[in-house]
N, C-alpha and C positions, 0 to 999 in steps of 0.2 A: 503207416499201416492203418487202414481200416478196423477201426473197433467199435464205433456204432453201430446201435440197431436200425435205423436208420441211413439209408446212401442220399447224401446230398443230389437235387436235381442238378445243382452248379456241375457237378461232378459225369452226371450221368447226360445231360447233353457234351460235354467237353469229350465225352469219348464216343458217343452215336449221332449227337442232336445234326450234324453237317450231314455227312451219309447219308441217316434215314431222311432228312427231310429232300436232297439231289435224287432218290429213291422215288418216293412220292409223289412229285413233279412230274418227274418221267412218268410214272402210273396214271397220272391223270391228263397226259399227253396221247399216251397210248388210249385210252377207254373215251376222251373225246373224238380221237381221228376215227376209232372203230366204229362209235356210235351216231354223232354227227353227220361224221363226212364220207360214215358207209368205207372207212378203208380197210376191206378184210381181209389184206396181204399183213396187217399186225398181230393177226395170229398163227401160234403156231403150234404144232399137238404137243400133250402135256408129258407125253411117255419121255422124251429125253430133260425135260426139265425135273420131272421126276429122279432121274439116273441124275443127271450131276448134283442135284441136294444130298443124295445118300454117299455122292462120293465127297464129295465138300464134308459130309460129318463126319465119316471117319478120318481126314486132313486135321479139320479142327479138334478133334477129339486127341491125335498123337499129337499135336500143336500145344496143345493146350494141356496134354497132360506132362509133356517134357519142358514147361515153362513153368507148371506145378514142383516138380521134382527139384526144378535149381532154386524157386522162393523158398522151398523149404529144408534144402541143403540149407543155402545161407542163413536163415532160421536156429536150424540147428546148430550150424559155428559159431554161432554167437551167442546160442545161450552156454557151448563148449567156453568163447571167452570169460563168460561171466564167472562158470566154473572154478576156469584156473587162474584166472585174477583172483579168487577167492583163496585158492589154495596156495599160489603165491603168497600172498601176505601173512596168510596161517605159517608156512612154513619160516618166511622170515622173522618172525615176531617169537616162533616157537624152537626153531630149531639154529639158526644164529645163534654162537656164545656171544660174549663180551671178550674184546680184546684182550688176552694178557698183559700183561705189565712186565717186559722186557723182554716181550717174543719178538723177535725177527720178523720183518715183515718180507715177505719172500719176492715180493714186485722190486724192492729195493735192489735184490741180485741181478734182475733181469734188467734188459734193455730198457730206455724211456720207452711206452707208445709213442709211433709216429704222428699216430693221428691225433689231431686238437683235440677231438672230441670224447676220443680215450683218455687223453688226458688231464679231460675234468673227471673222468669216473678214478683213474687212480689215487690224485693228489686225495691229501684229505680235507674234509669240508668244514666249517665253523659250522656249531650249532642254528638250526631252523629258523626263522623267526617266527611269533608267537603272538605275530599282531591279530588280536579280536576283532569280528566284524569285518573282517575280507568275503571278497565272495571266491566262488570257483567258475569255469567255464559252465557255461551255460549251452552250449553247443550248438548247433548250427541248425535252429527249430527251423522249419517252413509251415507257410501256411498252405490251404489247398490250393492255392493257386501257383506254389512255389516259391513265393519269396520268403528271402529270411527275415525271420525276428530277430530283433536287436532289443535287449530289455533296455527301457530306459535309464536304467540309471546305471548301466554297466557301458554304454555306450559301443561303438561299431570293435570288430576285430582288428583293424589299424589303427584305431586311436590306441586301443589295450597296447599293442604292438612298439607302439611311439613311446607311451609310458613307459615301457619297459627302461627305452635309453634315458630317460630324463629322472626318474625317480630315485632319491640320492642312498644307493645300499651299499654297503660295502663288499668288498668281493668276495665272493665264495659263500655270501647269505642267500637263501631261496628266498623267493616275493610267500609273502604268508599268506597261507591256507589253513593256517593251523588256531584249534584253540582250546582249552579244556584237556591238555596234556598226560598222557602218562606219567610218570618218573622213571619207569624202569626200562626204557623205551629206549635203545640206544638209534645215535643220529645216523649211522648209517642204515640199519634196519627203517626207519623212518622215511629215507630217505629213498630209497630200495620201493617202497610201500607206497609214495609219491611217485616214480617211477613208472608202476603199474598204472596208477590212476592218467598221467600223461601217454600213456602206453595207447590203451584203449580210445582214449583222444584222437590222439594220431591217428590211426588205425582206422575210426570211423572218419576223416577229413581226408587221410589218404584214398579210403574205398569211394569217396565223393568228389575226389579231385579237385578238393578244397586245400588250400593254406595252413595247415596241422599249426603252425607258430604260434599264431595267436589267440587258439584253443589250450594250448601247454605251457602256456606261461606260468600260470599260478603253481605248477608244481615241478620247477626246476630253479637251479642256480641262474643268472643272469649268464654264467661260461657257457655252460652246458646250451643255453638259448641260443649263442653266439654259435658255437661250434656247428651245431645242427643245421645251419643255413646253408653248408655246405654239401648237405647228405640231399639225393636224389630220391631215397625210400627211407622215409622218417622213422615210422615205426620200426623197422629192419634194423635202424643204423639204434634206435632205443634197445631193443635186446640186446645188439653186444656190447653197449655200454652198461645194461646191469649185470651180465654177463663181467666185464672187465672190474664191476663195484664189489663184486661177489668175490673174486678172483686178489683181492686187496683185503677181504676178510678172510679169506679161508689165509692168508698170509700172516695172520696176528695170533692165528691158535695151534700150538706147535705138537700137536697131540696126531699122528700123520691117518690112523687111523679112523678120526672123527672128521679128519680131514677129506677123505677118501667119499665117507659117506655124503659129505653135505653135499660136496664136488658132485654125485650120481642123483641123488636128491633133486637138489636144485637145475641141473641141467638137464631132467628129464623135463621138470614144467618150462621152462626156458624153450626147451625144443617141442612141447606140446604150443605151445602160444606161436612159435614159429610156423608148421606142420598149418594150426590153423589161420593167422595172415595171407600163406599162398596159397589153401586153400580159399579163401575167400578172394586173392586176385586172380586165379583161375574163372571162378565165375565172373569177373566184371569185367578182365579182358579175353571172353572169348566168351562171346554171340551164337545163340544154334546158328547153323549153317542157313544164311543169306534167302538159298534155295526153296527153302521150306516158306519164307517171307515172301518172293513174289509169285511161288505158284497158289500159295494161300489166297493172297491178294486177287490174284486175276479169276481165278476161277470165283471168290465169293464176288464180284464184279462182273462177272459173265454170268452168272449164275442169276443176281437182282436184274439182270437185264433183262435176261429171257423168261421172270418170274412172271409180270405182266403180262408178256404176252402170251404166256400158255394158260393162265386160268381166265382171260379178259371175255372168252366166250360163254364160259359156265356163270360167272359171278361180276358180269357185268359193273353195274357202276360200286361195287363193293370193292374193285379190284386194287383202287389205293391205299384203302383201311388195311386187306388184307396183306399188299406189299409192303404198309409201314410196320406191320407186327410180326412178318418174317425179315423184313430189313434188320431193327431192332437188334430180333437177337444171333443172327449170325454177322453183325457188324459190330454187337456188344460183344461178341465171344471173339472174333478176331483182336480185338481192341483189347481185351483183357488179358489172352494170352501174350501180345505186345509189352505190356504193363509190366505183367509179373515174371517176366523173365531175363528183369534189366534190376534185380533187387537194392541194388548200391546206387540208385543215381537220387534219390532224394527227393523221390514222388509219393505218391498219395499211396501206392500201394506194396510199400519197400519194406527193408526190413528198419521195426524202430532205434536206430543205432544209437541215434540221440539219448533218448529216454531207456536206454541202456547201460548205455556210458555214464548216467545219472546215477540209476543201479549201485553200480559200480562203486563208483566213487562214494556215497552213502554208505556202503557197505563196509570199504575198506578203511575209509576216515572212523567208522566206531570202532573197528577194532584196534585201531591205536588210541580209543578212550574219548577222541573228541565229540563236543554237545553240542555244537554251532555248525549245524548240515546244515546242505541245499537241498530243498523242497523235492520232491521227485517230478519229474517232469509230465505232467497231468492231459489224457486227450482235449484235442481244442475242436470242434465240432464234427467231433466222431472220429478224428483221424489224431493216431499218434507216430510221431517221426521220430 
């Protein structure tokens, strides 16, 4: 997203500098054949060049305001994530008891889960580790030109990835993220709390059509890592494994009534986090309609064509200035509505998922007490991703 005061020129030829300058050219094609070579069949009268500019603004004007409406849907669902990732962790931190001490655990009645991956969220976990001076994902920055940053010393998403299998932990340990602990803090609540923060991860790699794995490492079991390679829709298949972790606590506190409420509780933010992922895949698979793209296109195309030639008699050899400064901005305004109505793909003018997800994650690591955060994810020459 754009947050400077300032719009880079890198930026502002990348989206007109082609156009207007194939514009221009032809402007001073037409204004030498008319004046030179005497060819007055390149003009032509300005009343219909008139009528298609007024109908080309109102095209761009609905264009551009239904490509407004979905950057700032997706705007809004994510700061809705931000929300109930908050309130998530509020609640597990607040309203989770502590397991009893010879309650039944009610998973044990039921059938194993079939699936692997259920099956790390049932089993129970060993305590977190607690190694200082880990980092977290750092997330998928680009520059303005679109390439990703890799911090140096964190090295690329497949090396993290490789690590994962080589680094000697024992099973059922998560890789640390953790440091300056609570005491009171029970490991599945924590665990639950990590969840979230890998949630929104995903989440943002899914909307990118990026690789989620090796963004969620640092906040999972090495099972749970394993299992997931399996899932088509990462984030999706992460709610109902906290879903299924929840579903192994409400099974430790035999109180049916307190039971009841956490079960309504927590599955309403479960299903609010849900509600907003397909919300936000709604917008990134499916494009306004096609239609409105090439008749936009043609007619701002037909439109620069015939701009020369209908003022080349009034404003003779001025005629290329004046086509580069109505080129400009009905090639800047096609090009913008273009831009921002693709908010998920990881461009200069998207929504900042990255430095959201950062947010996030800051936010919900103090509240289980830790002092050893990641920096927040800062804009790099005006533009934050």
């Amino acid at each position: 997203m754009i947050v400077g005061r300032r719009l880079s020129w890198h930026i502002i030829l990348r989206y007109v500098g082609r156009g207007v300058a194939i514009h221009v050219l032809f402007a001073l094609t037409v204004i030498v054949g008319y004046r030179v070579f005497d060819a007055e069949w390149l003009s032509v009268p300005a009343m219909p060049v008139s009528v298609l500019a007024a109908a080309l603004g109102v095209l761009l004007a609905f264009r551009n305001g239904s490509a407004y409406d979905r950057w700032w849907e997706a705007r809004s669902l994510w700061g809705g994530v931000v929300n109930w990732s908050r309130t998530f962790a509020r609640q597990v931190l607040t309203l989770l008891p502590r397991p009893e001490r010879g309650a039944a655990d009610s998973l044990q009645e039921l059938a194993p889960p079939s699936s692997p991956l259920l099956r790390t969220a049932a089993e129970r976990s060993k305590p977190l580790l607690t190694v200082s001076g880990t980092r977290a994902s750092d997330g998928a920055v680009r520059d303005q030109f679109g390439q990703a940053r890799v911090h140096p010393e964190q090295g690329s998403p497949r090396e993290k990835l490789a690590s994962m299998h080589t680094a000697p932990q024992a099973e059922g340990e998560a890789r640390g993220v953790t440091g300056g602990l609570v005491t009171d803090i029970t490991e599945d609540a924590r665990e639950l709390v990590y969840a979230q923060i890998g949630f929104v991860n995903a989440m943002r790699c899914h909307l990118r059509r990026q690789d989620p794995l090796p963004e969620i490492v640092p906040f999972f079991r090495p099972a749970v890592i394993e299992a997931l390679r399996e899932e088509q829709n990462v984030p999706s298949a992460l709610l109902l494994w906290m879903g299924t972790r929840l579903r192994r606590i409400y099974g430790q506190v035999s109180n049916t009534q307190q039971v009841l409420f956490l079960h309504v509780t927590m599955d309403r933010t479960l299903s609010e986090l849900t509600n907003v992922l397909g919300a936000c895949e709604r917008i990134k698979n499916t494009p306004l309609p096609r239609q409105y793209d090439i008749l936009l296109l043609a007619m701002t195309r037909a439109y620069l064509v015939l701009l020369p030639l209908g003022v080349v008699t009034e404003l003779g050899w001025l005629t290329p200035i004046v086509t580069a400064v109505i080129a400009f901005l009905f090639i800047g305004l096609d090009a913008v509505g273009r831009d921002i109505e693709e908010p998920f793909e990881d461009d200069v003018s998207d929504t900042p998922m990255t430095a959201l997800c950062r947010t996030i994650e800051i936010n919900l690591r103090q509240m289980l007490g830790e002092t050893e955060l990641p920096p927040p994810v800062q804009p790099r020459n005006g533009l934050l991703y």
